[in-house]
C-alpha positions in Angstrom: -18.4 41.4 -2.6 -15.1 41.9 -5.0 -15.4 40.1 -8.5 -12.2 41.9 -9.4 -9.4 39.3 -10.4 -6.5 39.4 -7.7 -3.8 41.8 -8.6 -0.8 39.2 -9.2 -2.9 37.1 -11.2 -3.4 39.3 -13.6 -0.3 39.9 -13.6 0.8 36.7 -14.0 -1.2 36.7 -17.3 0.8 39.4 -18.7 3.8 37.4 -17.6 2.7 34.2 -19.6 1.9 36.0 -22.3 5.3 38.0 -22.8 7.1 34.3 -22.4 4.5 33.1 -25.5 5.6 36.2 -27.4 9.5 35.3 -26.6 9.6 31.6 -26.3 6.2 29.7 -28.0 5.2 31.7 -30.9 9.1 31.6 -32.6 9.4 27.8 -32.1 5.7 27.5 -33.3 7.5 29.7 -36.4 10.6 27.8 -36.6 11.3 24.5 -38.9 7.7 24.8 -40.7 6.5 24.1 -37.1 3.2 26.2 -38.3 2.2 22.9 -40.4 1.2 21.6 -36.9 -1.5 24.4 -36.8 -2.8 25.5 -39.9 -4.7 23.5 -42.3 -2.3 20.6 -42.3 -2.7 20.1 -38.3 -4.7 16.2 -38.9 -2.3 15.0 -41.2 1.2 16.7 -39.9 0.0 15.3 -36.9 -0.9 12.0 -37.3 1.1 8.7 -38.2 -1.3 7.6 -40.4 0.6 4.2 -41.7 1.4 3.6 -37.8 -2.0 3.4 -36.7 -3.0 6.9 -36.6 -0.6 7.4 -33.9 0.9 11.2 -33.2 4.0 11.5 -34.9 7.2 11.5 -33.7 7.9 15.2 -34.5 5.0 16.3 -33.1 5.2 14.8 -29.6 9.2 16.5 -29.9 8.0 19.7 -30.4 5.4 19.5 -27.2 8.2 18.5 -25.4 10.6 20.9 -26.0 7.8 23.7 -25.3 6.8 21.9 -22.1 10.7 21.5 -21.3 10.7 25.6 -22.2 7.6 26.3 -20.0 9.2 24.1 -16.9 12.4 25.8 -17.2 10.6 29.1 -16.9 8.5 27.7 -13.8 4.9 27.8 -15.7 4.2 24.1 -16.7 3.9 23.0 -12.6 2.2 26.1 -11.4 -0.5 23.7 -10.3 1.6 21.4 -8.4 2.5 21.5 -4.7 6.0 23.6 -3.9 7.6 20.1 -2.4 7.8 19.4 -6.1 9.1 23.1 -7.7 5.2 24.0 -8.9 3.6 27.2 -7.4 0.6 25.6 -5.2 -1.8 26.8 -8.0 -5.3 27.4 -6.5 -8.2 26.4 -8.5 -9.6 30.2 -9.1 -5.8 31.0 -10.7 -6.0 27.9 -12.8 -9.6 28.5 -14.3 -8.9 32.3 -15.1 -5.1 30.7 -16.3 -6.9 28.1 -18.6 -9.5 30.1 -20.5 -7.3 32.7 -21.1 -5.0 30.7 -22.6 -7.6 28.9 -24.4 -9.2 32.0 -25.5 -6.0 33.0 -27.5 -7.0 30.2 -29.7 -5.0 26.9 -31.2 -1.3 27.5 -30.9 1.4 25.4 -29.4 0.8 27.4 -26.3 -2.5 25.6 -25.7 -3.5 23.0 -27.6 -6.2 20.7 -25.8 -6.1 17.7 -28.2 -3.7 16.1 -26.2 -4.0 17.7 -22.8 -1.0 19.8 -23.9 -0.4 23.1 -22.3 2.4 25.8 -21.0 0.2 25.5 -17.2 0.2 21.9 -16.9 -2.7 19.6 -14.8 -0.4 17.3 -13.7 -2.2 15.1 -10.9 -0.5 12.0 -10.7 2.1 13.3 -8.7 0.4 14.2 -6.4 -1.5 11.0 -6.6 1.5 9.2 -5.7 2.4 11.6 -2.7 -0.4 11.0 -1.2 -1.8 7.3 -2.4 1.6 6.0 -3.4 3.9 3.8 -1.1 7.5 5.0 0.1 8.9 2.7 -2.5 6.5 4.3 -5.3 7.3 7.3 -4.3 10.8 6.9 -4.7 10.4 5.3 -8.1 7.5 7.3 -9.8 7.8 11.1 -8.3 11.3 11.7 -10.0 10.7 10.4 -12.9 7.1 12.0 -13.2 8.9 15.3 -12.5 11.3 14.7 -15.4 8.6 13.2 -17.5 10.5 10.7 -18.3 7.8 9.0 -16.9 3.9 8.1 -17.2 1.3 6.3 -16.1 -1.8 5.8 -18.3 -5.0 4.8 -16.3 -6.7 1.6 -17.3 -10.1 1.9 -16.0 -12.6 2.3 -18.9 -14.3 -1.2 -20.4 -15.8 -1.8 -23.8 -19.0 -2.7 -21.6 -18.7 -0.3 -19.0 -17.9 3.4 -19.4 -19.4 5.7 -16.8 -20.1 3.0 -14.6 -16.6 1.7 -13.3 -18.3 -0.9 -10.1 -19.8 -3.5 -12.9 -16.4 -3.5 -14.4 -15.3 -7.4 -15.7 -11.8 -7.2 -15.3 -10.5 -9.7 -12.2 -7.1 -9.5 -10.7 -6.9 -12.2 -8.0 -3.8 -13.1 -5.5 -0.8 -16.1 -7.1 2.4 -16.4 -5.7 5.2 -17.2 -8.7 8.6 -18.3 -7.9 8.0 -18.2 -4.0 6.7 -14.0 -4.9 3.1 -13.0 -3.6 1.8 -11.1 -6.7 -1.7 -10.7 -8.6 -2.6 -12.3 -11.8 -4.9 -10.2 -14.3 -7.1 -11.2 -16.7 -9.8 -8.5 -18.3 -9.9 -5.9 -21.3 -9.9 -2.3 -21.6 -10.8 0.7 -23.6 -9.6 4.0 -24.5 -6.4 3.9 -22.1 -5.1 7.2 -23.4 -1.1 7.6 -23.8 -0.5 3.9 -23.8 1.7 4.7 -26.6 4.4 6.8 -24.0 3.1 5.1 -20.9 6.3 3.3 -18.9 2.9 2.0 -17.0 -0.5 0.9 -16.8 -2.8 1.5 -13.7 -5.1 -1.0 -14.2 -8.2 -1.0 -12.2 -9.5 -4.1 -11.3 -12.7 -6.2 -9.2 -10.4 -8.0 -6.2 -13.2 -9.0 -3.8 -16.7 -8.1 -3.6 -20.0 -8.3 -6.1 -20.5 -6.6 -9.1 -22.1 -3.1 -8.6 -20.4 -2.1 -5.7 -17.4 0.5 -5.3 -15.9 -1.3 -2.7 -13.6 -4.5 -3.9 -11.9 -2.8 -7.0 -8.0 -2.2 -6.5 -5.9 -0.4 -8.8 -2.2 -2.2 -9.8 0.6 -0.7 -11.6 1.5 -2.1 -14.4 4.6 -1.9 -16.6 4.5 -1.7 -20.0 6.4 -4.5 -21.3 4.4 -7.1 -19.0 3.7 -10.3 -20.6 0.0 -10.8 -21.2 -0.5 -6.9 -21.3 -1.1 -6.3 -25.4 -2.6 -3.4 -27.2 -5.1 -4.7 -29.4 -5.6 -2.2 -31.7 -5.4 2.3 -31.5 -8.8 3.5 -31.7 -9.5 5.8 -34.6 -11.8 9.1 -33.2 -13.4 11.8 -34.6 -10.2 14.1 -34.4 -6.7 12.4 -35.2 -4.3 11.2 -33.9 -5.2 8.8 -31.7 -3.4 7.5 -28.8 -6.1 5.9 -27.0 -6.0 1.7 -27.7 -8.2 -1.3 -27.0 -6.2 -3.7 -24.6 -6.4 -7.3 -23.0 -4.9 -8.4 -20.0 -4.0 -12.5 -20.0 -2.1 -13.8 -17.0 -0.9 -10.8 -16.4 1.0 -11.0 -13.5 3.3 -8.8 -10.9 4.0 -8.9 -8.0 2.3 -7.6 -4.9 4.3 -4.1 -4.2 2.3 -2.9 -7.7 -0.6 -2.6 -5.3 -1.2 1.6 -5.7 -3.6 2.2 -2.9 -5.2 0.0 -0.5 -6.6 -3.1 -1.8 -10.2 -3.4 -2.7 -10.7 0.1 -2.7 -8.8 1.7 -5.4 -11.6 3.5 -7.3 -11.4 6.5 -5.4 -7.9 7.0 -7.1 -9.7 7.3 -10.0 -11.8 10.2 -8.5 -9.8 11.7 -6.1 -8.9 14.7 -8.3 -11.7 14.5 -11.1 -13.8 18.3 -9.3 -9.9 20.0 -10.2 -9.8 18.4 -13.8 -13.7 18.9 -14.6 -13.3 22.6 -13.2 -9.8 23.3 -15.6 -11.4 21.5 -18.4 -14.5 23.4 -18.6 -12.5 26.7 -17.9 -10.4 25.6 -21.4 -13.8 24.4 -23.2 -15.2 28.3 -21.9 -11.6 29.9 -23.7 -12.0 28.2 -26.9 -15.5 29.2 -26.9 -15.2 33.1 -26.4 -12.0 32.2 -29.3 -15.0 31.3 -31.6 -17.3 34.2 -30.6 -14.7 36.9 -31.3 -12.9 35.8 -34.5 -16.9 35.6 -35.2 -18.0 38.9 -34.4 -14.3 39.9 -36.1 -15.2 38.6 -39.4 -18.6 40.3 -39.6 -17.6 43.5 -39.3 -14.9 43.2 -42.0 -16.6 40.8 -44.4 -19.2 42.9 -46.4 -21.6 41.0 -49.2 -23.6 43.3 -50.7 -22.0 46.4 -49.8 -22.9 46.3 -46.3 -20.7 44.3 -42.9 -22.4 41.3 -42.7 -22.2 42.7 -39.1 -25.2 44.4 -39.5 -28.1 41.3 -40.1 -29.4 40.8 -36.9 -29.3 37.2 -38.1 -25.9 37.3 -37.7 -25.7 39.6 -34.0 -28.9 37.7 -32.8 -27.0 34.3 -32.2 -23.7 35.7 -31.6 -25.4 37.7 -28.8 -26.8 34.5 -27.3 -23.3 32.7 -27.0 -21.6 36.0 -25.0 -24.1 35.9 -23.0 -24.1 32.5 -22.2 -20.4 33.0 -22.1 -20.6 35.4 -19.6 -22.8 33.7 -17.2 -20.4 30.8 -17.3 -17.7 32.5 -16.6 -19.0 33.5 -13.3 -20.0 30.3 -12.7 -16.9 28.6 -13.3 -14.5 31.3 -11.4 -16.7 31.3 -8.4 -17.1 27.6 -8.3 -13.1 27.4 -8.2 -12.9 30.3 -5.3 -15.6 28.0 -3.1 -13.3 24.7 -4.0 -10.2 26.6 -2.6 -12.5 27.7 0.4 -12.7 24.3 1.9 -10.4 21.0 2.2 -10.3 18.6 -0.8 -12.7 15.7 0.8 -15.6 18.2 0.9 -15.9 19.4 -2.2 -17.1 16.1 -3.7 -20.1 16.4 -1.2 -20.5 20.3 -1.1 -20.0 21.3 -4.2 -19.7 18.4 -6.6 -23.0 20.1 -8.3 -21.5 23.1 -9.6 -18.5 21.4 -10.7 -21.0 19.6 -12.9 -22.8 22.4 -14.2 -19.9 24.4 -15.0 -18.5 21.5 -16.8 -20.9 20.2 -19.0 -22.3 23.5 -19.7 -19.0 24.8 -20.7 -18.3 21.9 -23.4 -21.9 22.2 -25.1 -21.5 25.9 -25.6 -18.2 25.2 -27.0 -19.5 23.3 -29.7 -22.1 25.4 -30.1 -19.4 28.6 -30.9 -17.4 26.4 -32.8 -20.5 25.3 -35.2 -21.6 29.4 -35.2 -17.9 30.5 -36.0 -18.4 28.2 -38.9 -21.6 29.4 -40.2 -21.0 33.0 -40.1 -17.5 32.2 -41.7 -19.3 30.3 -44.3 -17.0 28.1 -46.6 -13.8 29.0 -45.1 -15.2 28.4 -41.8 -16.0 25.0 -42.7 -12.7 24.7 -44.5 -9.5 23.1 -42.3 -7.9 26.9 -43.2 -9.7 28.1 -39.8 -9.2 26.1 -36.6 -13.2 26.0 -36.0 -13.7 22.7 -37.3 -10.5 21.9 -35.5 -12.7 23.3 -31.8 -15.5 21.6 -32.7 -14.1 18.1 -33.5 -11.7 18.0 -30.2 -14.5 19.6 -27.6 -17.3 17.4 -29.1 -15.4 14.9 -27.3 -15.5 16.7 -24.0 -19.3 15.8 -23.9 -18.6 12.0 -24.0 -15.5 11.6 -21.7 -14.8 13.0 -18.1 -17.6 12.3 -17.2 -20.8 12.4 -20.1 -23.2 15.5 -20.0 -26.2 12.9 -19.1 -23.6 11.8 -15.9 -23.1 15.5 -15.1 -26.4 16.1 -15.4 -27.7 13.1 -13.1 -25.0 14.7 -10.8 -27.0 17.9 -10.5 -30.1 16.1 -9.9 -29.2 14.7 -7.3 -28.1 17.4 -5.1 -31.1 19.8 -6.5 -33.3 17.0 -5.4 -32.1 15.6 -2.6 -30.7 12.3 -3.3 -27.0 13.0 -2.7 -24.8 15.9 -1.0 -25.8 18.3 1.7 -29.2 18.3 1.9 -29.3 14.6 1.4 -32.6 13.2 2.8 -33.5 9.5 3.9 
């Protein structure tokens, strides 16, 4: 058994980092583009008279290092090699994602807004393989280009982890002599409306409330009649770009069918184990970012003559994260290694467990470090002057969305006792 990292992964690290040094930290430098990181991060970043919306500025600068990181064939190392990425395994991703993470906030990484130099970009490959030839043609390109991008309309003010009790209806009306579907139903937190040229809005088409099958997922564009963003929804760390929206009459026609009909909802899952695996991996970075500017700080900070370093109330807790940290890591890295051991439809029922653990864990001990960086750090910890605040703020929401701790956790249950997965019993 070899728990050394491949050879050419590492090495890619060491590429990465060099194109950070040379292309990402000088533009993070350039223009006061540092205002975007330090203590003015909330308010540099957020449109606050435009309904706490990123600001324009902002969204230009992660472009123009995403644009960098393309050019220099990092941002779709993930993606298939049909579409220029570098069929990015699930192992190379996890070890790529914490380290980056672990260098902490910097316009390398920054996982507010999903933004990074590696990119998760699954809806292309969502398309290739769900899409028809004619959405295909239409999305893939300009998803590529990102001049594209679908936000996914799936989450209800009355139903959040459970999708099949969902009250939004799209039924079958011809217009005009044009089979199409009419819409009618609100949703919740549809992240990147505010960019989005569409909606994929998930829907109840046939069936009875509860059950997976009968939902279908239509694409939607943006300037639809009946389609309206109510109002941005304000959260804990700003900007927002996640609204409240109504669909009324909504209506297009039938080729906006993504999927087969009435059972769309395993779009919504079909590449949640690679996102939940990636995410925690990032949650893990920024929390071994916490425990060492932690452990940095004590052995330079000296109150009454002596490193602070030295109170075991201090080492005592900062012991228990690296340790935790360590555990997960393994965890997490050999968790990816098994996914890329087997084809994509049986990781859901062979390993769907440990894709839970890793994840959950991974964004409670991030919290954890972030609220310990802050107490050993003492006022300037809690102060905006050090990004811990910043950590804890973004990753608390980690434990709510993709998937809540108490949903990863009922996950586990019921492979460790036998309800679901392999050793399922009657």
């Amino acid at each position: 058994m070899d728990f050394n990292l491949p050879k050419d992964l590492v090495e890619y690290l060491g590429v990465l980092d060099r194109f950070i040094e040379a292309e990402v930290k000088p533009l993070e430098s350039a223009d006061d583009n540092i205002r975007f990181f330090d203590h003015r991060r909330e308010h540099a970043r957020t449109d606050w008279d435009n309904q706490g919306l990123p600001r324009h500025e902002w969204e230009v600068l992660l472009e123009e290092v995403k644009r960098r990181a393309d050019a220099a064939g990092h941002y779709r190392f993930s993606m298939p090699s049909e579409f220029g990425g570098r069929d990015g395994s699930n192992l190379w991703m996890a070890v790529i994602r914490e380290h980056l993470a672990a260098k902490g906030l910097g316009l390398h990484n920054d996982l507010q807004n999903e933004h990074s130099i590696v990119g998760n970009n699954p809806l292309v490959v969502m398309f290739r393989d769900f899409g028809t030839q004619q959405q295909k043609e239409q999305f893939i390109p300009g998803l590529l280009a990102r001049k594209m991008f679908v936000a996914f309309g799936l989450t209800e003010a009355n139903h959040g982890s459970d999708a099949t009790h969902m009250e939004t209806r799209a039924v079958r009306e011809t217009r005009d002599g044009v089979p199409g579907w009419r819409i009618d139903g609100e949703k919740m937190w549809i992240t990147g409306m505010h960019i989005a040229t569409h909606c994929a809005v998930f829907a109840r088409t046939s069936g009875k409330d509860g059950s997976a099958r009968g939902i279908s997922c239509i694409l939607v564009p943006k300037d639809t009649p009946g389609m309206v963003i109510e109002e941005y929804l304000w959260t804990f760390n700003m900007p927002t770009d996640h609204p409240r929206m109504s669909f009324s009459g909504v209506w297009v026609p039938e080729t906006a069918l993504f999927g087969p009909e009435d059972d769309g909802l395993p779009l919504a899952q079909a590449f949640v184990h690679e996102n939940r695996i990636r995410q925690a991996a990032s949650s893990l970075g920024a929390a071994v970012y916490c425990i060492q500017e932690s452990v940095r700080y004590a052995r330079q900070r000296k109150p009454f003559g002596e490193a602070l370093a030295k109170n075991q109330a201090i080492q005592f807790p900062l012991v228990e994260l690296a340790t935790q940290a360590e555990m997960l890591r393994q965890l997490i890295r050999k968790t990816a290694w098994e996914m890329d051991q087997m084809p994509h439809p049986e990781v859901a029922h062979k390993l769907s467990d440990k894709v839970s653990m890793c994840n959950y864990w991974a964004n409670r001990l991030c919290c954890e470090a972030a609220d310990r960086a802050m107490q050993v750090h003492g006022g300037i910890g809690y102060s905006r002057h050090k990004p811990f605040e910043h950590i804890y703020r973004h990753h608390r929401r980690y434990r709510i969305t993709e998937g809540s701790e108490e949903i990863q956790m009922r996950k586990v249950a019921g492979f460790l006792f036998g309800y679901m997965g392999p050793h399922r019993f009657g």
